[in-house]
N, C-alpha and C positions, 0 to 999 in steps of 0.2 A: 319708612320707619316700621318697626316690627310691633304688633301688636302686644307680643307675652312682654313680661317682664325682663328685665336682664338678667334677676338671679336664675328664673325657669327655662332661659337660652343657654344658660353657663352651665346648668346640669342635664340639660337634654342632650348638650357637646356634649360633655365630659361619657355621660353615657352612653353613649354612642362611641364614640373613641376606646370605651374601652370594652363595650360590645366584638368593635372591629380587632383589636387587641387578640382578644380571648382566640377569634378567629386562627388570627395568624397562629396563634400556641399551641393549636387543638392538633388532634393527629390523623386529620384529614389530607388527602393527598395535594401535590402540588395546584395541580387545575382545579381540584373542590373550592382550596382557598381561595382561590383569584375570585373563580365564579362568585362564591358565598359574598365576597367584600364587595365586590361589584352590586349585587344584588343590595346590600344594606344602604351602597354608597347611591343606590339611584331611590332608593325612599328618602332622600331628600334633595335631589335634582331633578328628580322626575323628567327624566331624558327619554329624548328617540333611542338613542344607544349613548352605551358607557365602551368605553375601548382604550386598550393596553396595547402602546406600541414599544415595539421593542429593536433599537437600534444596532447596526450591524457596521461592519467596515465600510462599505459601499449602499448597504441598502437597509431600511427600514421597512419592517413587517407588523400589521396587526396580530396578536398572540392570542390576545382575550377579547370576547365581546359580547357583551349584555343588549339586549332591544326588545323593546316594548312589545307588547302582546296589540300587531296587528302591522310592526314592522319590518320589513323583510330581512333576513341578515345580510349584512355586506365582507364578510373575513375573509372571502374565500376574493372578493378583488378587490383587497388590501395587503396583500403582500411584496416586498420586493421592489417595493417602492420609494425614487433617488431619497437620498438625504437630503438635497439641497430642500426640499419642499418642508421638511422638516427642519432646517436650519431657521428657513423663514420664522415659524412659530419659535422657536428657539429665542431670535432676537427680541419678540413680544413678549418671552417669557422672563427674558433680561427684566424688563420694568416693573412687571407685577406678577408675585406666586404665589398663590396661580392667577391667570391671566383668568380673567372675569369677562365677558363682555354680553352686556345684556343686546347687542344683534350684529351681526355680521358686518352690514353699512357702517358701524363707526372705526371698521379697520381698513378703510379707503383711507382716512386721512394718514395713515401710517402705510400700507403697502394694498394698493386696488388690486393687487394678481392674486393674493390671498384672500381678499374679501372674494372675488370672481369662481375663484373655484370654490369657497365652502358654497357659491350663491346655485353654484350648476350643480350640487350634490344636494339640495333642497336642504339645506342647513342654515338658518335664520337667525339663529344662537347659538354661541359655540364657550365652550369652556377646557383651558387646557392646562397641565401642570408638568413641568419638566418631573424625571425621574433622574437621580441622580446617584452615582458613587465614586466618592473619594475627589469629590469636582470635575467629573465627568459625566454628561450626560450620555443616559444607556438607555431611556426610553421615554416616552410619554402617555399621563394618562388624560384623554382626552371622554366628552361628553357633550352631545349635539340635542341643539334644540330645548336645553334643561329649563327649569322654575322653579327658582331656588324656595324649599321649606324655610317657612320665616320664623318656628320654630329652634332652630338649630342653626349654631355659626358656620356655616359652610365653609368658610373661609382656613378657621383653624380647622375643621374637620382635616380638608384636604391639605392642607402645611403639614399635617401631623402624620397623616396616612401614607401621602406619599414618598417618605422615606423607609416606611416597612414594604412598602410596595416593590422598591427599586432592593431591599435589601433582601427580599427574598426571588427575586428576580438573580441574583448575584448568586445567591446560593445554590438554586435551582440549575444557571451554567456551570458550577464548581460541581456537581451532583454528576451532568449530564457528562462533562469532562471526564470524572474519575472511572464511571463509571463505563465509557469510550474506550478508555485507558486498557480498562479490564478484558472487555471485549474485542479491540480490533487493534490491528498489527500498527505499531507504529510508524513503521517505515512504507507498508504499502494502503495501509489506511483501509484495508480488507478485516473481515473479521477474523480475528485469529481463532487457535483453534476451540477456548472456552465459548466465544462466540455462535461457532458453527456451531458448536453441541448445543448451547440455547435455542439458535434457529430451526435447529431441527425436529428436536424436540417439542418446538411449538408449532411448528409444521403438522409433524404425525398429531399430535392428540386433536389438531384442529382437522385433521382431515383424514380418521383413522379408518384405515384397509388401501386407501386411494393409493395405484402402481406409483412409481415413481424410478427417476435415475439418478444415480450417484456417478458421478465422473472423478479420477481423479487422473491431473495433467503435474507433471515435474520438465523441468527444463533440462533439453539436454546438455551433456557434458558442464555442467554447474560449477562443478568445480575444477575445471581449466580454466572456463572465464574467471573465478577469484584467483586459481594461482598464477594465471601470467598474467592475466591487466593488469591484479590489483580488485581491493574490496569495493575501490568507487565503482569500478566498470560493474562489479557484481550486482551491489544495490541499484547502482541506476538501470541496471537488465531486469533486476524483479520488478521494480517501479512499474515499468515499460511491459513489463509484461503481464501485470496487475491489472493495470488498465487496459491492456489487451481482452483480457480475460470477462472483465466487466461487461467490455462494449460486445462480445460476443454472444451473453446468452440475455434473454429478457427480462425485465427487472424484476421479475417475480421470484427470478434462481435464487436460492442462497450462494454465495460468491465467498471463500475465505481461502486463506492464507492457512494449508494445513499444517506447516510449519518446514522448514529450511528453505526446499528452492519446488516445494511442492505447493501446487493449488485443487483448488475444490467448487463443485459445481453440480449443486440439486437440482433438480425439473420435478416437479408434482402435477399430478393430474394432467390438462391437456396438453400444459407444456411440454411434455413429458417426451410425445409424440414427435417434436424437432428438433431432437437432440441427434440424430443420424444427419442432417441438414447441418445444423448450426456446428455439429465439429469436422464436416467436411468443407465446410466454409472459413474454417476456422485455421486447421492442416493446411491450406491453401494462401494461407497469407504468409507475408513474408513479413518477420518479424526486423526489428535493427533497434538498440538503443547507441546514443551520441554523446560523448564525454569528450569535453576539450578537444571539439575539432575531430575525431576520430568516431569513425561509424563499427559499431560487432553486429557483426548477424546473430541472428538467434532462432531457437526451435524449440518446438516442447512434444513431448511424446504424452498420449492420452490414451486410458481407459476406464470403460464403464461396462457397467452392470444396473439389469433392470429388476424390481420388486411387483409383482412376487415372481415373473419370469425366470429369473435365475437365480434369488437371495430367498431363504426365509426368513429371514430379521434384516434389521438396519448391519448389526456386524456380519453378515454373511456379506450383506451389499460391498460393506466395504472392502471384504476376502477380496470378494471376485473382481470387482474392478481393479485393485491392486496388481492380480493375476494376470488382467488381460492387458496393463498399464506395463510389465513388466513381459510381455509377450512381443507389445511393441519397442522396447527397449533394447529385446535380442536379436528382432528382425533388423534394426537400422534404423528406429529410432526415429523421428519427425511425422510421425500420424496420430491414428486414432485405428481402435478398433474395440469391437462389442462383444461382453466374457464372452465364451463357446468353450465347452469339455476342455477341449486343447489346451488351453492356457495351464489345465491345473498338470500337464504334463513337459511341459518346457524346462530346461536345466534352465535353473538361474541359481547353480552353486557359483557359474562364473562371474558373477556379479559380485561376488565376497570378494576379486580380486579386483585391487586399484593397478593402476601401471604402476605405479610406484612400490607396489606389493610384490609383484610379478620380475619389474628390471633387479630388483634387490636380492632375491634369488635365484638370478642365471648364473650359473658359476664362472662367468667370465664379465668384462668390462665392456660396457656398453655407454659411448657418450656421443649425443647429440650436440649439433654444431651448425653453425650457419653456412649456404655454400657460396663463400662470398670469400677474397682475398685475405681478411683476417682468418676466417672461419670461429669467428667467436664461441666460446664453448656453452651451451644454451643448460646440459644435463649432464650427469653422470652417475653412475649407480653407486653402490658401495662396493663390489669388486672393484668398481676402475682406481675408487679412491683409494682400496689397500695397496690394488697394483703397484699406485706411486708412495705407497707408503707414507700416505697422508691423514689427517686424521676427519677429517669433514672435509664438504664440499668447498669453503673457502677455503680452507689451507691447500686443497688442490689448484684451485683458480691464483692462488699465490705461486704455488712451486710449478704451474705450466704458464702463468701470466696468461691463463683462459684464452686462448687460443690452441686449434689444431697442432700447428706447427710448435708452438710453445712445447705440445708434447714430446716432439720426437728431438732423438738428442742431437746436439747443434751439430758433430762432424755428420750424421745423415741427413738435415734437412734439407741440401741443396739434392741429392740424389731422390730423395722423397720427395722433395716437389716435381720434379722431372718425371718422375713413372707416372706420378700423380698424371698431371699434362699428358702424356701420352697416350694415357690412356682413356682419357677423357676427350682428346683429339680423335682417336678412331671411329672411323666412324660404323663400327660394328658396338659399340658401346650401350649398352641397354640398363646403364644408370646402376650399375655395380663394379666398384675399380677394389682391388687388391695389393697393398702393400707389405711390405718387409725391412723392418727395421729396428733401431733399438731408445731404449726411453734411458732418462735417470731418474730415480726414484730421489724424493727427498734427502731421503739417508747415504746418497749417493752411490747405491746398487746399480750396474747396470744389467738393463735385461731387453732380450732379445725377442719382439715384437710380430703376432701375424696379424694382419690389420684386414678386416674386408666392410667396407662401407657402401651402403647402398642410397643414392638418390631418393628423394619425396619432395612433395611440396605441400606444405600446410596453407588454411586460408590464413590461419592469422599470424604464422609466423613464416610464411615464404618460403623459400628453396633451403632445404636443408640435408643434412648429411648425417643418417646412422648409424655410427662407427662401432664394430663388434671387434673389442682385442682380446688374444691370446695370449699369456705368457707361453714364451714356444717352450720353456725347460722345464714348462707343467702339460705339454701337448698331449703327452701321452692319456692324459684323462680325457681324452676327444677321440673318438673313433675317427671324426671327420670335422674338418673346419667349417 
């Protein structure tokens, strides 16, 4: 029985609750709060420690924790720890909330494995209260060894507190969420590039004059993988190669996603020093991501630049390694290399031009095709599609039925496949055959054809066939076929 009176326990709550209240409304930061109510909440428990746990899919972590002046802290091995141990207390918390228990031994008659372990953590007294939202439990506030102020209903204290506890605990992941959101790439879970500009930023002022490397890596040919797989194969290639990127440099790099099919990768200070190391170990791996059963290989070209070696600011940094990123891109692409003068002399006007820039203004018709009995027709430029006097690339796959043979007209393709074969039988053949024949165009022109097609083999698209056609009664604007 408590000594004060009931009405002096009913305003000592009440004031206290809305002490704790004011807390939570004040405009101290996330962790101030917790501290500050913890702090309030053990001038009347008078605990070894007070402790905020915070529940996760698989594992439950200590977040917050208060301990007496001569106890050691324990937060740092309290993390990441099963739920089921928490379940336990769960179901004791089923019966009373909060669960009260003036000593460890009267939770033998209910479960001895519980009692056993708060008994090997010297915990004698134990007090705990579910946290909850929307009837789900998302944490626990727990408090060892307490004595209870007989002053003040502890009971309602903690019924009351702990649902601003759990409800700013909800808040605080919606915060942590949106703010995720803002900073880091959603598909590779890298920082994007708002991100990296925070990080860097807080890099230099915390560590200003100190050398440093800026790497930037882009994946080759990017966009063949989106336009023949398909966008799945693409994202699952950045994925894959996000986390490539990760596991490659230390965790101290800043690591983001600089935006399309480019990445990013800081070294400060000593690190700084194994950046020649970590991207020759890096060019040396063999990349592959897996979609439905199918493997793509993959590569990425890399460059960097050192401060103050070769930048005088962060945006020179970025100049130069761009430079030297786009030095390996002309070379053939799958390395790494470190700015030097040269880079800022390399043409890379030819990089304004896509293949599909470049096939659309040969003034003749150029169509890829598979070298295989259909010979499926894979490409074709926009001469080949006027050729047939067609209007887009589907109305041509209509008027040839997308095949080789589809193209040429039906009284030739028995003798066009024959030369074809012959020539392909020779065995002086060095994977360029030459035909002569004639097409029907949609509108049903006929026109008289010089075909020469040269052999390749791509990795991801197999044996195929280059087909360059001439209208021959426009030959004349060809010196030479």
């Amino acid at each position: 029985m408590s000594d004060k009176p009931d009405s002096t326990i009913e305003q000592n709550t009440s004031d206290l609750i809305i002490g704790i209240t004011n807390v939570f409304n004040s405009g101290m930061s996330y962790e101030d709060i917790m501290m500050s109510v913890l702090g309030m909440i053990s001038d009347i428990l008078h605990p070894d420690r007070l402790l905020i746990f915070e529940r996760g899919e698989e594992t439950t972590s200590c977040t917050f924790e208060w301990h007496a002046e001569g106890t050691p802290p324990q937060i740092q091995r309290m993390q990441n720890l099963s739920n089921a141990q928490f379940d336990d207390m769960a179901k004791l918390a089923d019966r009373r909330s909060p669960v009260l228990t003036s000593s460890v031994g009267e939770m033998e008659e209910q479960d001895e494995r519980i009692a056993q372990r708060f008994n090997r953590r010297g915990v004698q007294r134990m007090m705990a209260i579910p946290l909850t939202n929307d009837g789900e439990t998302i944490g626990y506030l727990s408090a060892n060894n307490h004595r209870l102020e007989k002053s003040v209903d502890a009971k309602r204290v903690l019924d009351t507190v702990g649902p601003f506890i759990a409800s700013r605990i909800v808040n605080h992941r919606l915060m942590e969420q949106l703010m995720a959101t803002s900073t880091h790439d959603g598909l590779t879970g890298l920082l994007n590039r708002r991100g990296i500009d925070d990080a860097i930023d807080q890099q230099l002022a915390q560590h200003p004059g100190e050398p440093y490397a800026l790497a930037l890596m882009d994946i080759d040919d990017f966009k063949v993988v989106n336009d023949v797989h398909g966008h799945d194969v693409g994202d699952a290639a950045l994925r894959t190669l996000a986390g490539a990127v990760s596991k490659a440099f230390p965790p101290s790099a800043i690591i983001g996603r600089n935006g399309g099919d480019e990445f990013l990768a800081m070294l400060i200070g000593d690190d700084m020093g194994k950046i020649d190391e970590l991207l020759d170990a890096f060019s040396r791996t063999s990349f592959s991501c897996e979609l439905n059963g199918n493997t793509y290989p993959l590569s990425m070209s890399v460059g960097y630049a050192e401060y103050p070696a070769h930048a005088a600011n962060l945006q020179d940094a970025y100049s130069k390694a761009d430079a030297a990123l786009y030095t390996v891109k002309l070379s053939g692409k799958s390395g790494f290399k470190r700015y030097g003068p040269e880079d800022e002399t390399m043409q890379r006007t030819q990089l304004g031009f896509t293949p599909r820039n470049l096939a659309d203004k040969v003034p003749c018709g150029i169509v890829v095709c598979r070298s295989n009995d259909r010979g499926e027709v894979l490409f074709c430029n926009g001469a080949a599609i006027q050729m047939f006097d067609c209007d887009n690339f589907v109305d041509f796959m209509d008027c040839t039925g997308g095949t080789f043979m589809g193209m040429v007209h039906p009284d030739d393709r028995a003798a066009t496949r024959e030369e074809l074969t012959r020539q392909l039988d020779n065995p002086a053949f060095e994977g360029k055959a030459y035909l002569d024949y004639r097409i029907v165009t949609k509108k049903g022109v006929i026109k008289h054809i010089a075909n020469s097609s040269h052999a390749s083999f791509d990795e991801d698209q197999g044996d195929l066939a280059y087909v360059l056609l001439v209208d021959k009664g426009e030959r004349k604007r060809f010196k030479q076929l």
